[in-house]
Backbone as a printed PyTorch tensor [residue, N CA C, xyz], in Angstrom:
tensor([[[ -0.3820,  12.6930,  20.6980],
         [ -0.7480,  13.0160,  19.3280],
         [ -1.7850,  12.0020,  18.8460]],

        [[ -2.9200,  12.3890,  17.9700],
         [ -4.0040,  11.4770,  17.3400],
         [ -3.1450,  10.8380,  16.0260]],

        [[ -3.5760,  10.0470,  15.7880],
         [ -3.4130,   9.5410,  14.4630],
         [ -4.3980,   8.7140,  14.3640]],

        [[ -4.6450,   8.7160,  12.8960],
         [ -5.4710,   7.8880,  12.1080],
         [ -5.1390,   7.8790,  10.7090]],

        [[ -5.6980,   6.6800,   9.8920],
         [ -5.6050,   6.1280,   8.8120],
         [ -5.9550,   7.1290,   7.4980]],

        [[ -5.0730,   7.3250,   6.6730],
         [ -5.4400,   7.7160,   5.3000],
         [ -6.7690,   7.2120,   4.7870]],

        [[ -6.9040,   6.0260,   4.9440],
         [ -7.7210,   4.9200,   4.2700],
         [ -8.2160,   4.0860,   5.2100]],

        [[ -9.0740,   4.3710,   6.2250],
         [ -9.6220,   3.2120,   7.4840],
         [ -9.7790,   1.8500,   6.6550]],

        [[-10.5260,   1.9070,   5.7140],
         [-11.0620,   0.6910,   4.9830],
         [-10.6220,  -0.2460,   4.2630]],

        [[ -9.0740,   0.2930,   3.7680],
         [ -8.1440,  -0.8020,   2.9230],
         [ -7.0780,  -1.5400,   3.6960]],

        [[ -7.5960,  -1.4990,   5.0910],
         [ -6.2560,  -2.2600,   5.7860],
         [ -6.7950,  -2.8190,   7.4200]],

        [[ -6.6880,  -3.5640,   7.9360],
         [ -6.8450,  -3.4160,   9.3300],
         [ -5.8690,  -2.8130,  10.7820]],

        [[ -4.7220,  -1.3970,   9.9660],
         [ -4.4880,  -0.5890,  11.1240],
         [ -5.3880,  -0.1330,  11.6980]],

        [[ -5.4790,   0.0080,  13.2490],
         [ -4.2480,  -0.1280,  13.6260],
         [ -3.8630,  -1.1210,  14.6850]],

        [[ -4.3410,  -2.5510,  14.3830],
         [ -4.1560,  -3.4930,  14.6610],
         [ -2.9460,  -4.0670,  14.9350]],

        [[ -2.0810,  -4.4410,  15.6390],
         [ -0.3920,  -5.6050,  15.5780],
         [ -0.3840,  -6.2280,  14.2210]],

        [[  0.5850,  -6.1060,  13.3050],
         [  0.9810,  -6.5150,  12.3420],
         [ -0.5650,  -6.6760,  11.9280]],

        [[ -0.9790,  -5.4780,  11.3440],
         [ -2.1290,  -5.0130,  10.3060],
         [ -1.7780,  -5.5370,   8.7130]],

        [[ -2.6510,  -5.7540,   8.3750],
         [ -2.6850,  -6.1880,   6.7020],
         [ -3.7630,  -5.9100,   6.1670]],

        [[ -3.3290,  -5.7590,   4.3290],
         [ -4.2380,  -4.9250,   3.3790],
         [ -5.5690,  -5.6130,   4.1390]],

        [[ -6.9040,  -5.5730,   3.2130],
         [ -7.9910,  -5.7470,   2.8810],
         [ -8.4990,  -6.2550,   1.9120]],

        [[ -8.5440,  -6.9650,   1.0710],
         [ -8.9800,  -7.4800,   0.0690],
         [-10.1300,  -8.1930,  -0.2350]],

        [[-10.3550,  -8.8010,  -1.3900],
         [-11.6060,  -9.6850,  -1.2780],
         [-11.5910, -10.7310,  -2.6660]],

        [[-12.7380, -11.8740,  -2.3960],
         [-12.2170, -12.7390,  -3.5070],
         [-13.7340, -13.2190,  -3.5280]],

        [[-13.5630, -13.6410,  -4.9480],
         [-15.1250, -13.8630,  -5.4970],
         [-15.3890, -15.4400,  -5.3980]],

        [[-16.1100, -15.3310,  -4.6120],
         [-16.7870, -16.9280,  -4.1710],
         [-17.2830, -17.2600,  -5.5710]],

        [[-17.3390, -17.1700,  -6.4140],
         [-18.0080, -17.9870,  -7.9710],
         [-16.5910, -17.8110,  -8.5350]],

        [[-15.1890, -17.4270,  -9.1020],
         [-14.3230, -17.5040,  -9.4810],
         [-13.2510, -17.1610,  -9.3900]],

        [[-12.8150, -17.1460,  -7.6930],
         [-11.5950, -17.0820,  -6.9150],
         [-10.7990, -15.7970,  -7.6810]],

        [[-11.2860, -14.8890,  -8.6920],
         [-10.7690, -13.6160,  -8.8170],
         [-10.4440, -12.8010,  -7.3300]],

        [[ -9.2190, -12.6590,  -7.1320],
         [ -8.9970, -11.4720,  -5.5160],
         [ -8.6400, -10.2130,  -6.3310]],

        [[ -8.9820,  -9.1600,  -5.4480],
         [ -8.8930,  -7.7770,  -5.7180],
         [ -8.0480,  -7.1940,  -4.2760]],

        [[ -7.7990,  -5.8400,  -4.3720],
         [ -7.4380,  -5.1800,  -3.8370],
         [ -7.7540,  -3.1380,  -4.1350]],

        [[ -8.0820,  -2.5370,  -3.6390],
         [ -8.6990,  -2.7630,  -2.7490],
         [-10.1040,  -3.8030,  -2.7050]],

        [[-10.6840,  -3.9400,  -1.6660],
         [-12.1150,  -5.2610,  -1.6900],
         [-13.2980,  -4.2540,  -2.5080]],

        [[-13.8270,  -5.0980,  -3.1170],
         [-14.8130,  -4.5740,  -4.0970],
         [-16.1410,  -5.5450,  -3.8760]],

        [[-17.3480,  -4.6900,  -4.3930],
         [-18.8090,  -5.3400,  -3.6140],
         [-18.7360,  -6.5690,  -5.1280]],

        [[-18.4800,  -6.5960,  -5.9230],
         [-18.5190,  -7.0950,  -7.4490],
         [-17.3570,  -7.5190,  -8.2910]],

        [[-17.3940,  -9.2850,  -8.9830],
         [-15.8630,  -9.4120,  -8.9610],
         [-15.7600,  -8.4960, -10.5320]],

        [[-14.4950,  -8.3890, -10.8340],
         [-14.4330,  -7.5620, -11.9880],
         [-13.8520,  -8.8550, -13.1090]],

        [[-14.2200,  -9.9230, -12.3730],
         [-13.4700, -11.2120, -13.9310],
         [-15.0140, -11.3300, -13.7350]],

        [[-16.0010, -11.8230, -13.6290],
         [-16.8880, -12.4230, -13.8340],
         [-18.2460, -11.7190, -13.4080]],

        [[-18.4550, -10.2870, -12.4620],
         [-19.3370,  -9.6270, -12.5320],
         [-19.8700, -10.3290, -11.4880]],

        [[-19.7610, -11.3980, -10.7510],
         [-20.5300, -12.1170,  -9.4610],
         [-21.0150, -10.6960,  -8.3780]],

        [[-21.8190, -10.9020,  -7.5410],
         [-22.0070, -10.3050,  -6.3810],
         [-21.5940, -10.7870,  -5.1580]],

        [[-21.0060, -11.9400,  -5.2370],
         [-20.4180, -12.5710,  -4.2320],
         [-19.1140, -12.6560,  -3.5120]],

        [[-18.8590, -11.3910,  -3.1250],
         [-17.4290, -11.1530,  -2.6980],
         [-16.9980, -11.3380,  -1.0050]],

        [[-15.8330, -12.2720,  -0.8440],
         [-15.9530, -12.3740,   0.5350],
         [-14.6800, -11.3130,   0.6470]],

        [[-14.2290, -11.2360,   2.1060],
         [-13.3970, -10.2770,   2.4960],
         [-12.1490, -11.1880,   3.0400]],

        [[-10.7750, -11.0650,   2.1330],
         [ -9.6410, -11.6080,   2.2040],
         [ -8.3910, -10.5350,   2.8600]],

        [[ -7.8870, -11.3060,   3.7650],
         [ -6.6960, -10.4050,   4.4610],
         [ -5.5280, -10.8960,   3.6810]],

        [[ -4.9730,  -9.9450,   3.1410],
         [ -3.6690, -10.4060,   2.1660],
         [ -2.5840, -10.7870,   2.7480]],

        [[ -1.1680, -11.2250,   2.7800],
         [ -0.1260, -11.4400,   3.1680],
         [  0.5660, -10.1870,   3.3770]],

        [[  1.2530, -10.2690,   4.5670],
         [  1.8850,  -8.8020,   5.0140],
         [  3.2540,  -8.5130,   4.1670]],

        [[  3.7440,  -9.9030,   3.4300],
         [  4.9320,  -9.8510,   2.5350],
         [  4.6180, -10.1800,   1.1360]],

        [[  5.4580,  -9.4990,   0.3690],
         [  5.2970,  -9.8150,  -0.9070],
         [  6.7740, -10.1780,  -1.7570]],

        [[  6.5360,  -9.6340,  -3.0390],
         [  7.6460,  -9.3970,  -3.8650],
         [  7.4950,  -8.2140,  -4.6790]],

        [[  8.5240,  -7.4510,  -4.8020],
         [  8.3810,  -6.0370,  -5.0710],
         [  8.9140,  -6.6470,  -6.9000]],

        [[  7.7350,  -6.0850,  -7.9970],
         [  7.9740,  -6.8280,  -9.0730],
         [  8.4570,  -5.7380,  -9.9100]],

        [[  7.8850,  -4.5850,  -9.4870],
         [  8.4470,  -3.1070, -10.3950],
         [  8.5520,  -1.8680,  -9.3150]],

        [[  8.8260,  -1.0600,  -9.8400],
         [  9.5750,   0.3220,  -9.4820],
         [  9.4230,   1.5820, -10.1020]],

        [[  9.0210,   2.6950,  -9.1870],
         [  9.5450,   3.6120, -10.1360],
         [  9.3750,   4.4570,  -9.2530]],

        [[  9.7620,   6.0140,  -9.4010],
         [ 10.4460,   7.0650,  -7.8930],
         [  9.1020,   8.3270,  -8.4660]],

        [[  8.8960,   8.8550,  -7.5820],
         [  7.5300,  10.1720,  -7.7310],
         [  8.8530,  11.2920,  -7.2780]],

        [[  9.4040,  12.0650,  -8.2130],
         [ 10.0560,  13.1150,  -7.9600],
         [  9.8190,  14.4580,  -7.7420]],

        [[  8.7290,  14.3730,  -7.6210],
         [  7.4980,  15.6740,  -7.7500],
         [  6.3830,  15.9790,  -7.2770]],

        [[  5.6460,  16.8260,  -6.7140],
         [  4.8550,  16.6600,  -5.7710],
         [  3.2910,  16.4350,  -6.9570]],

        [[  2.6010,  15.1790,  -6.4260],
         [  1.8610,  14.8160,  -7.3360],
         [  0.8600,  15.6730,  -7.0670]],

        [[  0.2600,  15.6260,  -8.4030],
         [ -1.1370,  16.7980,  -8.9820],
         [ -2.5320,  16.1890,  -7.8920]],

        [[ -3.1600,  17.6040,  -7.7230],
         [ -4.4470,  17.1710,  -6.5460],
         [ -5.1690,  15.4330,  -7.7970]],

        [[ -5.7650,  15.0880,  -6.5430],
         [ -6.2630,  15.4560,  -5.2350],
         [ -5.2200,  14.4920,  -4.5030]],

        [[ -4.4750,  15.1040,  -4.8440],
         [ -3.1210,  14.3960,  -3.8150],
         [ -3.1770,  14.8140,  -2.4320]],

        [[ -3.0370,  13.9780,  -1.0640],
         [ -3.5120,  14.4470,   0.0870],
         [ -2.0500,  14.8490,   1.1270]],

        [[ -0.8310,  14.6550,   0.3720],
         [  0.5170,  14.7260,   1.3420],
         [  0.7950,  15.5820,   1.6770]],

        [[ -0.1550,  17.0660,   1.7380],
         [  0.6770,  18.3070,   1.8930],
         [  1.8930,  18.9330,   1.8740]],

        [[  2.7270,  18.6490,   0.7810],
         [  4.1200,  19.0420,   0.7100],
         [  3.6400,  20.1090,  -0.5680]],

        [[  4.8090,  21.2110,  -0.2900],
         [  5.1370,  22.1290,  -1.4480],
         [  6.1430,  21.3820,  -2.2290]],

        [[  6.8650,  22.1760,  -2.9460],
         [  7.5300,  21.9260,  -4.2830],
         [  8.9390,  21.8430,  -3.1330]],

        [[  8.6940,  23.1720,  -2.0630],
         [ 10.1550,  23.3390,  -1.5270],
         [ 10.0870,  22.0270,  -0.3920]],

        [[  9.2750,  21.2240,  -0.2260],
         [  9.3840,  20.9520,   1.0580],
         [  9.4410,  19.1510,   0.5460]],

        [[  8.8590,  18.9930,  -0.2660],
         [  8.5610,  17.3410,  -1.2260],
         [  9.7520,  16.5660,  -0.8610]],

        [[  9.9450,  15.3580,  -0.8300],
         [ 10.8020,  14.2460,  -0.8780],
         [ 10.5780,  13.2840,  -1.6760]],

        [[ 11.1150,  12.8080,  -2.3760],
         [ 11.1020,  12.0000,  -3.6090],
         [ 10.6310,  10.3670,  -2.7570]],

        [[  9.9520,  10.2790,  -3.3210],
         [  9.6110,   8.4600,  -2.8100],
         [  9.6750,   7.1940,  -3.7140]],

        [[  9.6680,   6.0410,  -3.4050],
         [  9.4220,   5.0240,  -4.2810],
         [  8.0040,   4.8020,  -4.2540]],

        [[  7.4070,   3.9780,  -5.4830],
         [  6.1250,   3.4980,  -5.6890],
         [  6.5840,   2.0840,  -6.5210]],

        [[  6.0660,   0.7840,  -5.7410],
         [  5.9410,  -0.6220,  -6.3930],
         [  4.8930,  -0.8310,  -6.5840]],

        [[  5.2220,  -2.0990,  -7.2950],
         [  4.2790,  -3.3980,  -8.0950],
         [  4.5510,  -4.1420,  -6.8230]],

        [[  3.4570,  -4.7130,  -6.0380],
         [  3.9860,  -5.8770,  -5.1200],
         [  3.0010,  -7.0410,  -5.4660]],

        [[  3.6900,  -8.4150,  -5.7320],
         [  3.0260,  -9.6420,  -5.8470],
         [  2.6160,  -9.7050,  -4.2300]],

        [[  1.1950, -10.4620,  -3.9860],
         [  1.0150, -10.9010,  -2.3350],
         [  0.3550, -11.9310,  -3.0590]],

        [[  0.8880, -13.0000,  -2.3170],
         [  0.6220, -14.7210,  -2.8130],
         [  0.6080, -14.8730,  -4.1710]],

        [[ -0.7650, -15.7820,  -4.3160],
         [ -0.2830, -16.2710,  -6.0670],
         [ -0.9830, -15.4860,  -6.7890]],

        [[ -2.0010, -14.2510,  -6.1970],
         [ -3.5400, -13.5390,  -6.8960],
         [ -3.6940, -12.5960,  -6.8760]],

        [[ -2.6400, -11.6310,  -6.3040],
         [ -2.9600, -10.6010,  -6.6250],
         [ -1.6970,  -9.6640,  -6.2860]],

        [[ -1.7140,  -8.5080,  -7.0570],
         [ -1.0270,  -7.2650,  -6.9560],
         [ -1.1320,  -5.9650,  -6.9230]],

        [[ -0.4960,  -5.7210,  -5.9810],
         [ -0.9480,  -4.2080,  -4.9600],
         [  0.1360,  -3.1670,  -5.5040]],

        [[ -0.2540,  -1.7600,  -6.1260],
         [  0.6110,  -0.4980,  -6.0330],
         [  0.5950,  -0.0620,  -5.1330]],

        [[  2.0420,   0.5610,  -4.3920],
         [  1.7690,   0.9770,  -2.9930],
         [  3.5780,   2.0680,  -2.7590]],

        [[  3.3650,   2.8060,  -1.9720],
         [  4.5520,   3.4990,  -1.4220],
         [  5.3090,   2.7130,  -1.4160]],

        [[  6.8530,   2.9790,  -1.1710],
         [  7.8700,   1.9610,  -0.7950],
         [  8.7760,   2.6620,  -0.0500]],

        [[  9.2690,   2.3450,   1.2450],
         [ 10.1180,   3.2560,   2.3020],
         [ 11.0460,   3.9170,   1.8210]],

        [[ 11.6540,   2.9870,   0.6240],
         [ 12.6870,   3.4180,   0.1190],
         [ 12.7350,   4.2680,  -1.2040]],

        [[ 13.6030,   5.0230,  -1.7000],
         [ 13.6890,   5.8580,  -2.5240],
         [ 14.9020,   5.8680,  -3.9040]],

        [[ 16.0280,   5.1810,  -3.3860],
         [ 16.8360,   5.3200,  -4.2310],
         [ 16.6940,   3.7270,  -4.8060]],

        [[ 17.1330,   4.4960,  -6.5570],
         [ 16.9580,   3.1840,  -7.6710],
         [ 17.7660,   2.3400,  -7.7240]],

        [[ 18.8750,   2.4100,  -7.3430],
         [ 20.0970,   1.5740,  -7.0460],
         [ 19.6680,   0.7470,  -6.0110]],

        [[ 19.3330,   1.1360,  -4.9830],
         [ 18.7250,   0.0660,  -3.7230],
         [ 17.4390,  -0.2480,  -4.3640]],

        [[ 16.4530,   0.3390,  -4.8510],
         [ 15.4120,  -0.8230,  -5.6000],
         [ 15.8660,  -1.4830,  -6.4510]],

        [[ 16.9720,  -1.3940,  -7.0470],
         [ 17.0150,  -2.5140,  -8.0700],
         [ 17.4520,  -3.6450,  -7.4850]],

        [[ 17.8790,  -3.9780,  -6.2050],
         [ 17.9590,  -4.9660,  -6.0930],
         [ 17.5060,  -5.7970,  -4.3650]],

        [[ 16.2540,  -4.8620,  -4.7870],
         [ 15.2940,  -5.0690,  -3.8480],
         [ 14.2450,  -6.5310,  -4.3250]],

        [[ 13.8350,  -7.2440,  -3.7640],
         [ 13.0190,  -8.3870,  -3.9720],
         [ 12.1130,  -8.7600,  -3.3200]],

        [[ 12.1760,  -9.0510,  -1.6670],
         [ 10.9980,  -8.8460,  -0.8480],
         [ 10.9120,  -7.8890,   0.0660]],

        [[  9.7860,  -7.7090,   0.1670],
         [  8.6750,  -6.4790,   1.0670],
         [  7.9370,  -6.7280,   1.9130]],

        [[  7.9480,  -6.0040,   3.3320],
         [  6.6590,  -6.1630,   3.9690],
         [  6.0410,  -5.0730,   4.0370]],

        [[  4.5900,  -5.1200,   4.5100],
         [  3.7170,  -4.5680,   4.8010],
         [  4.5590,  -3.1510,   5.9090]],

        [[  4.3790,  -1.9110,   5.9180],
         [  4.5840,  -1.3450,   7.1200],
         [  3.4660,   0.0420,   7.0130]],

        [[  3.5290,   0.8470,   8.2380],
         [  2.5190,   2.2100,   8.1720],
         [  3.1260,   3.4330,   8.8250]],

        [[  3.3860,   4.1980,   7.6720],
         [  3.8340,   5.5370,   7.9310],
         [  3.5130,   6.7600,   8.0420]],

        [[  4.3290,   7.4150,   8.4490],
         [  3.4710,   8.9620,   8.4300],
         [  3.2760,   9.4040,   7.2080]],

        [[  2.1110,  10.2840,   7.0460],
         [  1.9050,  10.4710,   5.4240],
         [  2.0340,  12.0750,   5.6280]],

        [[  1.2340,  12.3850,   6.4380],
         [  1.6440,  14.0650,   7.0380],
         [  0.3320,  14.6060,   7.7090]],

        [[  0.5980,  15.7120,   8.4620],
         [ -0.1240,  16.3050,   9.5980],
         [ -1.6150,  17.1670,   9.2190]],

        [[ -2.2920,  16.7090,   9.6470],
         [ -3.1810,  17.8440,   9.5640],
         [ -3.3710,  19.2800,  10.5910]],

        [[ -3.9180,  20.5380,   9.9330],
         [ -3.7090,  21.6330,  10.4070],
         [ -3.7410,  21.4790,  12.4710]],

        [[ -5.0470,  20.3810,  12.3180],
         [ -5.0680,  20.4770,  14.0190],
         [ -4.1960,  19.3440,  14.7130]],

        [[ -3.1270,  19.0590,  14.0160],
         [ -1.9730,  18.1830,  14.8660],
         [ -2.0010,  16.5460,  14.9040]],

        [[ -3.1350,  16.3740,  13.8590],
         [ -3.5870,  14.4260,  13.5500],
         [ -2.6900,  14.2990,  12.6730]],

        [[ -2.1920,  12.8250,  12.8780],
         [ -0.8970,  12.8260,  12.5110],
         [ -1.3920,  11.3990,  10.8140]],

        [[ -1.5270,  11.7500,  10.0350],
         [ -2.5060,  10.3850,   9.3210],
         [ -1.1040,   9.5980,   8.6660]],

        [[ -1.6940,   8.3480,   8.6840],
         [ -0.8740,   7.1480,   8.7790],
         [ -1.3250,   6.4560,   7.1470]],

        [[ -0.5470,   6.3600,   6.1770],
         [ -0.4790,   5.2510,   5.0500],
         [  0.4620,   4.0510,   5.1410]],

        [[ -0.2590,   2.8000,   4.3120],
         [  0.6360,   2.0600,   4.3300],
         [  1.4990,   2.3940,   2.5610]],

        [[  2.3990,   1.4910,   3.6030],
         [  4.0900,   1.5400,   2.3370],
         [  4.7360,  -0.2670,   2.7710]],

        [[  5.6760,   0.1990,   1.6010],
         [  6.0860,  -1.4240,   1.6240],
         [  7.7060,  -1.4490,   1.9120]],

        [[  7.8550,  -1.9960,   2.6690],
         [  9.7490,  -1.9140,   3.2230],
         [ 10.3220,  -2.9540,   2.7460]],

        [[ 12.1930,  -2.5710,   2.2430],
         [ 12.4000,  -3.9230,   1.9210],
         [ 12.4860,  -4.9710,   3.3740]],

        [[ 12.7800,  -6.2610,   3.2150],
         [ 12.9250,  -7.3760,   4.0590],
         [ 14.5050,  -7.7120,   4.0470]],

        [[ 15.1860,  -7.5250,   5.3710],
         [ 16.4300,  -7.8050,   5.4010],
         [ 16.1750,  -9.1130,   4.9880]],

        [[ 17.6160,  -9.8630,   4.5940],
         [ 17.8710, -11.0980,   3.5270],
         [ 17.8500, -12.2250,   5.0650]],

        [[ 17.8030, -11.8060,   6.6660],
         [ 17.6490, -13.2760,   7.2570],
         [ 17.2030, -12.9830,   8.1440]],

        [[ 15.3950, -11.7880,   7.6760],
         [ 14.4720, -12.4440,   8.8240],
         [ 13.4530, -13.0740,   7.9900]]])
């Protein structure tokens, strides 16, 4: 089976323990996510390209119960949808990423705290490519 990336450009899958993409402004250490040609605190043109931390802290929550409005790319119907999580994740001291979360139920996010980086199936295209997003998993408490 092929697979490839939702997003080639916001991550370095499909690399061994791949991480976001980011970038940070050489005139005022503003980081972004995704990487941007221009910082958005200070308007510089000077953006270098920062690989984020594969772990974070999951700071908020909230569940997509519904199959989201185009140009949504997951191909699910109404009958076929699975409810997912979507976080707030802190990565280091500069920045924060919205992103999938493996998990789904609010009871187990609520007392969810750290996350890593992981890449999942997002869903198939008609000719059998299998495309891959990243999402954020919790971190058992002793690795």
């Amino acid at each position: 089976m092929t697979t490839k990336a939702l997003a080639p450009d916001v991550s370095t899958w499909p690399a061994e323990n791949a991480q976001l993409i980011g970038s940070r402004c050489d005139a005022c250490s503003a980081t972004t996510w995704p990487r941007q040609d221009r910082c958005p605190r200070c308007s510089g043109p000077d953006m270098s390209e920062l690989l984020l931390p594969r772990r974070g802290t999951l700071i908020a929550f909230t569940t997509q119960g519904f199959v989201p409005k185009l140009p949504y790319a997951g191909g699910e119907t109404a009958a076929t949808f699975e409810t997912f999580g979507v976080g707030l994740i802190q990565l280091g001291d500069d920045v924060r990423v919205e992103a999938r979360l493996t998990e789904a139920d609010p009871e187990k996010l609520a007392t969810i705290k750290d996350v890593e980086l992981t890449f999942i199936p997002f869903y198939t295209e008609e000719d059998g490519t299998e495309i891959i997003t990243w999402a954020f998993t919790p971190v058992a408490e002793n690795s």
